[in-house]
ZAMARGU-4260 file (C-alpha; in steps of 0.2 Angstrom, whole numbers, plus 5000, padded with zeros to 4 digits):
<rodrens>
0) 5000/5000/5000 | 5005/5017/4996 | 5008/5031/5008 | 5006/5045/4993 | 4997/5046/4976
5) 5005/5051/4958 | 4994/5066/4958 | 5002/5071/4977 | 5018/5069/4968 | 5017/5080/4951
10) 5008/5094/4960 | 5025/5097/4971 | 5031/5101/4952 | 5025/5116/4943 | 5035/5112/4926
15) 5031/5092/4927 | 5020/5089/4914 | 5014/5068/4912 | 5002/5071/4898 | 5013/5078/4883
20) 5017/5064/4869 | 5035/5061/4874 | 5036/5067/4893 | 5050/5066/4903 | 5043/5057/4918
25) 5028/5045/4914 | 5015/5043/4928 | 5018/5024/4928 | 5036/5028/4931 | 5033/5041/4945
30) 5021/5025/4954 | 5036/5014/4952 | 5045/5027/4962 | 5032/5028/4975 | 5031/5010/4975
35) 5049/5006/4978 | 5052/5022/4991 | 5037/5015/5001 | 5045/4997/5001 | 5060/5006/5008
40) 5048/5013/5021 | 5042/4999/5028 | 5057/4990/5029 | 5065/5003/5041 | 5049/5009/5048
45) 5044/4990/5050 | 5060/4987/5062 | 5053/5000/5076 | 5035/4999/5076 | 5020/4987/5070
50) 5013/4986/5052 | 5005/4990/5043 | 5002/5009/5047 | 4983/5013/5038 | 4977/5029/5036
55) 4960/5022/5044 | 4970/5015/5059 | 4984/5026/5061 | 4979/5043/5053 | 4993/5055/5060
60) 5007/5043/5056 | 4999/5040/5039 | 5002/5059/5036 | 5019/5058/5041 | 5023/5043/5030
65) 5014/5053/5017 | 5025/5067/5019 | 5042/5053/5018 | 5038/5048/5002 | 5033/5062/4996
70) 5050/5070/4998 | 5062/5054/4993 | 5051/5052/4978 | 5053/5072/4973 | 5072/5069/4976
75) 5071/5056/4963 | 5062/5066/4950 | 5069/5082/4954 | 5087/5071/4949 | 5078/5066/4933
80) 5073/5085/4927 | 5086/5096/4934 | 5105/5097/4932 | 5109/5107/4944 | 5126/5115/4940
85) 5130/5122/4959 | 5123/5111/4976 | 5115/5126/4983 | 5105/5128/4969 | 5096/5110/4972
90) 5081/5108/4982 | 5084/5100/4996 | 5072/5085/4994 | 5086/5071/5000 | 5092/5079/5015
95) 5073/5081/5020 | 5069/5062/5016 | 5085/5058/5024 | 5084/5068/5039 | 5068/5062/5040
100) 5070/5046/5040 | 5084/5046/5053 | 5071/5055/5065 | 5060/5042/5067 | 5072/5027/5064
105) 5090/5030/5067 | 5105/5021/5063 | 5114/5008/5074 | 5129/5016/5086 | 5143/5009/5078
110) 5152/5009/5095 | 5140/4999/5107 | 5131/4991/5091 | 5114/4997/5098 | 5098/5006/5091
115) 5099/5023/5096 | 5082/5032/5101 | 5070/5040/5088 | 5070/5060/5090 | 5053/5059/5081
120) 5039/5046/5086 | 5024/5039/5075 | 5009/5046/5084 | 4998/5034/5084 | 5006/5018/5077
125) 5012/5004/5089 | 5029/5007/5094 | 5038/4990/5097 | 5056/4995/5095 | 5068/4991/5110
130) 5081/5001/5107 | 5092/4996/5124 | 5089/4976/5119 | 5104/4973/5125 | 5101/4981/5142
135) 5086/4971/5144 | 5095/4954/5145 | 5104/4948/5162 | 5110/4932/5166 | 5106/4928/5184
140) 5118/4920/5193 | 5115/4901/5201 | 5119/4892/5216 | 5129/4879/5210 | 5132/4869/5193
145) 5119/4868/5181 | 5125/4855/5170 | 5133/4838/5179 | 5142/4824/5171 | 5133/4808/5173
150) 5135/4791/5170 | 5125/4794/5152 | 5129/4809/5146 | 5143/4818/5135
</rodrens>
Protein backbone atom coordinates (compact mmCIF):
# COMPACT_ATOMS: atom_id res chain seq x y z
CA UNK A 1 0.00 0.00 0.00
CA UNK A 2 1.01 3.31 -0.85
CA UNK A 3 1.55 6.28 1.50
CA UNK A 4 1.14 8.99 -1.49
CA UNK A 5 -0.70 9.19 -4.82
CA UNK A 6 1.02 10.16 -8.35
CA UNK A 7 -1.28 13.21 -8.41
CA UNK A 8 0.31 14.12 -4.69
CA UNK A 9 3.69 13.79 -6.36
CA UNK A 10 3.34 16.06 -9.72
CA UNK A 11 1.68 18.73 -7.92
CA UNK A 12 5.04 19.49 -5.88
CA UNK A 13 6.29 20.25 -9.51
CA UNK A 14 4.94 23.20 -11.50
CA UNK A 15 6.92 22.38 -14.85
CA UNK A 16 6.30 18.47 -14.63
CA UNK A 17 3.94 17.75 -17.29
CA UNK A 18 2.88 13.58 -17.55
CA UNK A 19 0.43 14.13 -20.43
CA UNK A 20 2.67 15.55 -23.31
CA UNK A 21 3.50 12.84 -26.16
CA UNK A 22 7.04 12.24 -25.14
CA UNK A 23 7.21 13.32 -21.42
CA UNK A 24 10.05 13.10 -19.32
CA UNK A 25 8.67 11.42 -16.37
CA UNK A 26 5.56 8.99 -17.19
CA UNK A 27 2.97 8.60 -14.34
CA UNK A 28 3.58 4.77 -14.31
CA UNK A 29 7.25 5.60 -13.74
CA UNK A 30 6.58 8.14 -10.96
CA UNK A 31 4.24 5.00 -9.20
CA UNK A 32 7.17 2.85 -9.52
CA UNK A 33 8.97 5.50 -7.63
CA UNK A 34 6.30 5.54 -5.01
CA UNK A 35 6.27 2.08 -4.96
CA UNK A 36 9.86 1.28 -4.49
CA UNK A 37 10.47 4.37 -1.81
CA UNK A 38 7.34 2.98 0.22
CA UNK A 39 8.97 -0.66 0.17
CA UNK A 40 11.99 1.24 1.54
CA UNK A 41 9.65 2.67 4.14
CA UNK A 42 8.33 -0.20 5.60
CA UNK A 43 11.47 -2.06 5.83
CA UNK A 44 12.91 0.59 8.15
CA UNK A 45 9.89 1.82 9.68
CA UNK A 46 8.82 -2.09 10.06
CA UNK A 47 12.00 -2.55 12.45
CA UNK A 48 10.57 -0.09 15.27
CA UNK A 49 7.03 -0.26 15.19
CA UNK A 50 3.97 -2.57 14.09
CA UNK A 51 2.66 -2.79 10.33
CA UNK A 52 1.10 -2.06 8.53
CA UNK A 53 0.47 1.82 9.34
CA UNK A 54 -3.31 2.68 7.64
CA UNK A 55 -4.66 5.74 7.24
CA UNK A 56 -7.95 4.49 8.78
CA UNK A 57 -6.10 2.91 11.78
CA UNK A 58 -3.14 5.26 12.21
CA UNK A 59 -4.24 8.69 10.56
CA UNK A 60 -1.35 11.00 11.92
CA UNK A 61 1.49 8.54 11.15
CA UNK A 62 -0.23 7.94 7.70
CA UNK A 63 0.46 11.74 7.12
CA UNK A 64 3.74 11.64 8.24
CA UNK A 65 4.55 8.60 6.03
CA UNK A 66 2.87 10.52 3.38
CA UNK A 67 5.04 13.48 3.89
CA UNK A 68 8.49 10.67 3.65
CA UNK A 69 7.59 9.59 0.39
CA UNK A 70 6.53 12.37 -0.70
CA UNK A 71 10.00 13.99 -0.37
CA UNK A 72 12.31 10.85 -1.32
CA UNK A 73 10.21 10.50 -4.47
CA UNK A 74 10.56 14.46 -5.30
CA UNK A 75 14.41 13.77 -4.74
CA UNK A 76 14.14 11.22 -7.47
CA UNK A 77 12.35 13.21 -9.94
CA UNK A 78 13.78 16.40 -9.22
CA UNK A 79 17.39 14.12 -10.23
CA UNK A 80 15.63 13.27 -13.37
CA UNK A 81 14.64 16.96 -14.57
CA UNK A 82 17.22 19.11 -13.17
CA UNK A 83 20.90 19.33 -13.60
CA UNK A 84 21.86 21.47 -11.27
CA UNK A 85 25.18 23.08 -11.95
CA UNK A 86 26.01 24.38 -8.26
CA UNK A 87 24.61 22.28 -4.80
CA UNK A 88 23.01 25.26 -3.33
CA UNK A 89 20.94 25.69 -6.19
CA UNK A 90 19.22 21.91 -5.64
CA UNK A 91 16.22 21.61 -3.53
CA UNK A 92 16.85 20.06 -0.80
CA UNK A 93 14.33 16.92 -1.14
CA UNK A 94 17.12 14.29 -0.07
CA UNK A 95 18.39 15.81 2.98
CA UNK A 96 14.65 16.26 4.06
CA UNK A 97 13.89 12.36 3.14
CA UNK A 98 16.99 11.52 4.82
CA UNK A 99 16.86 13.63 7.89
CA UNK A 100 13.58 12.47 8.10
CA UNK A 101 13.95 9.21 7.97
CA UNK A 102 16.85 9.10 10.51
CA UNK A 103 14.29 11.08 13.02
CA UNK A 104 12.09 8.41 13.32
CA UNK A 105 14.36 5.42 12.82
CA UNK A 106 17.96 5.99 13.36
CA UNK A 107 21.07 4.26 12.63
CA UNK A 108 22.76 1.64 14.78
CA UNK A 109 25.84 3.16 17.12
CA UNK A 110 28.68 1.79 15.66
CA UNK A 111 30.49 1.82 19.03
CA UNK A 112 27.97 -0.15 21.32
CA UNK A 113 26.15 -1.78 18.28
CA UNK A 114 22.77 -0.61 19.67
CA UNK A 115 19.68 1.17 18.20
CA UNK A 116 19.88 4.62 19.23
CA UNK A 117 16.43 6.45 20.14
CA UNK A 118 14.04 7.94 17.66
CA UNK A 119 14.05 11.97 18.03
CA UNK A 120 10.61 11.76 16.19
CA UNK A 121 7.74 9.16 17.19
CA UNK A 122 4.87 7.82 15.00
CA UNK A 123 1.71 9.13 16.83
CA UNK A 124 -0.45 6.79 16.81
CA UNK A 125 1.18 3.65 15.50
CA UNK A 126 2.35 0.84 17.81
CA UNK A 127 5.74 1.30 18.74
CA UNK A 128 7.53 -2.09 19.37
CA UNK A 129 11.14 -1.09 19.06
CA UNK A 130 13.63 -1.70 21.95
CA UNK A 131 16.24 0.26 21.34
CA UNK A 132 18.34 -0.73 24.80
CA UNK A 133 17.81 -4.72 23.79
CA UNK A 134 20.87 -5.32 25.02
CA UNK A 135 20.27 -3.88 28.38
CA UNK A 136 17.18 -5.72 28.81
CA UNK A 137 19.08 -9.23 28.94
CA UNK A 138 20.83 -10.36 32.40
CA UNK A 139 22.06 -13.57 33.10
CA UNK A 140 21.25 -14.41 36.78
CA UNK A 141 23.55 -16.07 38.58
CA UNK A 142 23.03 -19.84 40.16
CA UNK A 143 23.76 -21.61 43.25
CA UNK A 144 25.75 -24.19 42.04
CA UNK A 145 26.44 -26.13 38.63
CA UNK A 146 23.81 -26.37 36.14
CA UNK A 147 24.99 -29.02 34.05
CA UNK A 148 26.65 -32.37 35.77
CA UNK A 149 28.34 -35.11 34.17
CA UNK A 150 26.61 -38.32 34.58
CA UNK A 151 27.09 -41.71 33.94
CA UNK A 152 25.00 -41.22 30.34
CA UNK A 153 25.80 -38.12 29.27
CA UNK A 154 28.64 -36.44 27.06
Amino acid sequence: MSYATTTEIESMFRNLDTTVSNPAITTAEIQNFINEKTAVINSRIGTLYEMPITEGDNPESFKILKLLTKYGVACIIDDILNDYAEADKKPTWCKKFTDMMKALVPDVDKKTCRQCVPTMMLPDAVYIGTPTQKNRITVSATSGTTIKKGVDNW
